[in-house]
C-alpha positions in Angstrom: 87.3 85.4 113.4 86.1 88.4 111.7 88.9 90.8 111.0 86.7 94.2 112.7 84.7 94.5 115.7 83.8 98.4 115.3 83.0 100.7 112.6 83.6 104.2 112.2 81.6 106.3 109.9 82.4 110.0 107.6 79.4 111.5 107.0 79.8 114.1 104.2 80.2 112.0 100.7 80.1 108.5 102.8 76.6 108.6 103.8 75.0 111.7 101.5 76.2 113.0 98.6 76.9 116.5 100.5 81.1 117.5 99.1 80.2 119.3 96.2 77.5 121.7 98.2 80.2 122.0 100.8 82.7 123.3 98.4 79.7 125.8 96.7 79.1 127.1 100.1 82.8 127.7 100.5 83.3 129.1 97.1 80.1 131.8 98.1 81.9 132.4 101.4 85.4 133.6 99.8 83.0 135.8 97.2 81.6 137.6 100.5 85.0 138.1 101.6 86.1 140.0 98.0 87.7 136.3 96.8 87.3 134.8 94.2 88.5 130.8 94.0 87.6 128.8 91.5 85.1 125.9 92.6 87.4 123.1 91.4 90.4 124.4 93.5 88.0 124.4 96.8 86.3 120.7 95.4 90.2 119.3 95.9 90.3 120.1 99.6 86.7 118.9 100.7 87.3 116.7 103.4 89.9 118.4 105.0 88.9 120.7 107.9 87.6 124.5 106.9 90.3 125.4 109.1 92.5 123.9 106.7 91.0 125.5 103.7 91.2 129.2 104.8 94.8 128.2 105.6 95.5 127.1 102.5 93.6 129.7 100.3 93.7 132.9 102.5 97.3 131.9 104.6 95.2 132.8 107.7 96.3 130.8 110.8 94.1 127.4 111.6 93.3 129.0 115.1 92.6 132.7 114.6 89.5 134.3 115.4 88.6 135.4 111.9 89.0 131.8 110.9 86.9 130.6 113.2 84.1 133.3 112.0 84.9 132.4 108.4 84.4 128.9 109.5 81.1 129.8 111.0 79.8 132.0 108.0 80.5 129.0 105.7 78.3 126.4 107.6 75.6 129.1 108.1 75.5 129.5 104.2 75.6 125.7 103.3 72.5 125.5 105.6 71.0 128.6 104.1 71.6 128.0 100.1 73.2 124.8 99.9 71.8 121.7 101.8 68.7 121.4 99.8 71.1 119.9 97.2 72.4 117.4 99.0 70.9 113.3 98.8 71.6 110.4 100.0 73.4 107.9 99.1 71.9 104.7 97.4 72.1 102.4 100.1 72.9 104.6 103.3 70.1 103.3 105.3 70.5 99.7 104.3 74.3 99.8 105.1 74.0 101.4 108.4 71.7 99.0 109.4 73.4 96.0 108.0 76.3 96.8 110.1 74.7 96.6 113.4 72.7 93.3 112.7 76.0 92.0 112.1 77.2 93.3 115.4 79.3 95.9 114.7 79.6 98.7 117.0 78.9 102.1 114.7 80.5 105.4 115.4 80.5 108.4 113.7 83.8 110.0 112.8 83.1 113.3 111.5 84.1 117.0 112.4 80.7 118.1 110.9 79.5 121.6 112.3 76.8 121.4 115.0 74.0 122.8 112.7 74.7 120.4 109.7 75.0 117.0 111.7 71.6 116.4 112.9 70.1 117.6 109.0 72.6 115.7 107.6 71.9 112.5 109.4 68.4 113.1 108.6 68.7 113.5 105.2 70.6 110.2 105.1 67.6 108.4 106.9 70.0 107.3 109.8 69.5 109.6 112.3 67.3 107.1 114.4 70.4 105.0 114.1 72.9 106.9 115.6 71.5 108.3 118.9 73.8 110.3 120.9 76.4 107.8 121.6 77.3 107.4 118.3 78.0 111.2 118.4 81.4 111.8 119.5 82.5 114.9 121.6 84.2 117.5 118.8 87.7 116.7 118.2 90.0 119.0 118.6 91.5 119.4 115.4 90.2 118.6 111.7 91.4 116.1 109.5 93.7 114.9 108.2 94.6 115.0 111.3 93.9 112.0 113.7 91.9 113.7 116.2 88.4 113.2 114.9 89.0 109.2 114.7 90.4 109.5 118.4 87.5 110.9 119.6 85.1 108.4 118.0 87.7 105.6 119.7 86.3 107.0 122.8 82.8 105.8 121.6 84.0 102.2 121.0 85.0 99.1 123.0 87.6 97.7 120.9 91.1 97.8 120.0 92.2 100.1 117.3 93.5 97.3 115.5 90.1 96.2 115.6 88.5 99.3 114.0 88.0 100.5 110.7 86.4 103.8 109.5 84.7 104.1 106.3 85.4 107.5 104.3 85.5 109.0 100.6 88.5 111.3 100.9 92.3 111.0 101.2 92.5 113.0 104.1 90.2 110.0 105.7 92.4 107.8 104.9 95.6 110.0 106.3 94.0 110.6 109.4 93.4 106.8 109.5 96.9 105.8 108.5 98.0 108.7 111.8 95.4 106.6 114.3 96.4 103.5 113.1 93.5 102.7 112.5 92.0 100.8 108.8 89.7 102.9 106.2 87.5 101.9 104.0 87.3 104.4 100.9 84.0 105.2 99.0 84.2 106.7 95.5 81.4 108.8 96.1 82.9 111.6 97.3 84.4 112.4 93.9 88.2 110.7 94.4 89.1 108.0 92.5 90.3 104.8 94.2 94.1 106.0 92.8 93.3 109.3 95.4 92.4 106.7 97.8 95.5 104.5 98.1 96.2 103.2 101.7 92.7 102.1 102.2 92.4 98.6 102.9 89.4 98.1 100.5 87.8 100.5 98.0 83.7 100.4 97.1 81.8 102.8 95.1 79.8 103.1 97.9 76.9 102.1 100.7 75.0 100.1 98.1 78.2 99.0 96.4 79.0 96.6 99.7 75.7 95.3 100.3 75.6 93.7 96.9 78.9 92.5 97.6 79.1 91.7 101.7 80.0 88.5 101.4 83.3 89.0 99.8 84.1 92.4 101.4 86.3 92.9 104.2 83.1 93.6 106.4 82.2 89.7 106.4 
């Protein structure tokens, strides 16, 4: 029997190469704010939750209003100066669809902001894919907390134990290890697979497990 009936997908460095514009946009949205962070500093912490970035580098409170604005400046300036940068990954397309011919239910799990998602799926070549119930409802808190792969569960008609999401960061694979639910790690959002310890399996990406599908743990 095959080990996973669903699939959850990261969007951001799992499906486009889109983490190190993220962390440019974030770096120009402490500059407009009079602070200056270095961009390798704010490179470590993509993939957490913006929330959890201001926290971290400003001490400001995850639900506070001028978070929430800061949070809101930063995805208006990736969309403004940033997003052109951003590719897909070799493969995305491919993998996406290989996944449901094999059956797989396919879910996004991703805390993306409203105005990225739909660019950001379209810029992978998937968004013709993954129609609107493949879009879960926003979670309610960012990861690594679990609440982004609970809301994708919703999506799905499987057992948890029956689920894996694939992701590129750590904090994917923390939030999976709080579901309990399996991650797959891609290198391609710039961790190593060291970074990515508690995955179950570790590619260096979409094209990376089509050429090996037969011995991955997608089979």
């Amino acid at each position: 029997m095959r080990r996973y009936e669903a699939v959850l997908l990261d969007i951001d460095g799992t499906l486009v190469d889109s983490n190190d514009a993220h962390a440019e946009a974030w770096v120009e949205t402490f500059d407009k704010h009079g602070v200056e962070v270095a961009f390798p500093r704010v490179r470590r912490m993509i993939g957490m939750g913006g929330d959890r970035v201001i926290e971290e580098i400003l001490g400001l409170a995850r639900d506070s209003r001028a978070s929430k604005k800061m949070q809101d400046q930063c995805a208006e300036l990736f969309m403004k100066h940033w997003i052109r940068r951003v590719k897909p990954l070799n493969g995305t397309r491919d993998f996406v669809l290989r996944l449901q011919h094999a059956g797989y239910e396919v879910v996004l799990a991703s805390a993306a902001h409203a105005d990225a998602l739909q660019a950001l799926l379209t810029i992978g070549r998937v968004e013709d894919l993954l129609g609107e119930h493949a879009r879960p409802p926003k979670p309610g808190a960012s990861k690594p907390d679990p609440a982004t792969i609970e809301a994708a569960l919703t999506r799905v008609d499987a057992d948890r134990s029956r689920v894996v999401m694939v992701g590129d960061t750590p904090y994917d694979v923390q939030a999976g290890r709080a579901a309990r639910v399996d991650v797959i790690g891609f290198t391609t959002g710039g961790y190593s697979v060291e970074a990515l310890a508690g995955a179950v399996a570790v590619y260096d990406g979409p094209a990376d497990v089509l050429t090996r599908w037969d011995d991955s743990v997608l089979a």
